[in-house]
C-alpha positions, 0 to 999 in steps of 0.5 A, a space after each residue: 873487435 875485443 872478441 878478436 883480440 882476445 882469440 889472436 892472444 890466446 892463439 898467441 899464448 896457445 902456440 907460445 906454450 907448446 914452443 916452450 914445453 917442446 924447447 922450440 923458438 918461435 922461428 921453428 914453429 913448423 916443427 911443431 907440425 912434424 911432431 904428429 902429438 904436438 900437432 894435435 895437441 895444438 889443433 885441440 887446444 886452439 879448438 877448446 879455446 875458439 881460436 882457430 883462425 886461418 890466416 894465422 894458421 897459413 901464416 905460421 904453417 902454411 895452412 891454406 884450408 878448412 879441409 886440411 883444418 878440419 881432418 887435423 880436428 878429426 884425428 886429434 879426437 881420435 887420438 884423445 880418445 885412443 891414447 892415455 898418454 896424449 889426453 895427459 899432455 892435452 891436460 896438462 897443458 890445459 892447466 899451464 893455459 889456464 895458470 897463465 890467463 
């Protein structure tokens, strides 16, 4: 039950961190998904970290499936391995994840 908690913080502290960097409240977390580098700059994260989890997903966003899931992963690599700036964001927000554990 541990390794559970431990994923829902870290989604938690994952999507808290994007809020901040994009000036969003909590209460605005979809427009986290009409920014597409914001949106695949979350998927990426909750990636690295292990913290996908569907129901929070489809509670905060709406999102249903695995397929929706795993074609967010697809062009969130593409996009890391495409555009310098998008790996910046990704890194930087890396560094703020890892100085707030």
């Amino acid at each position: 039950m541990y390794f559970m908690n431990s994923n829902v913080e870290k989604y938690d502290r994952i999507i808290e961190i994007l809020c901040r960097v994009k000036g969003l409240e909590k209460e605005e977390l979809f427009k986290i998904l009409k920014d597409k580098d914001c949106k695949y700059l979350m998927f990426l994260l909750l990636k690295k970290y292990n913290c996908v989890d569907l129901d929070k997903l489809n509670k905060d966003f709406s999102i249903e499936s695995k397929k929706v899931i795993n074609y967010n992963f697809k062009k969130a690599e593409e996009r890391f391995f495409v555009n310098k700036q998008f790996r910046d964001m990704y890194f930087n927000l890396e560094e703020i994840i890892e100085k707030s554990e």
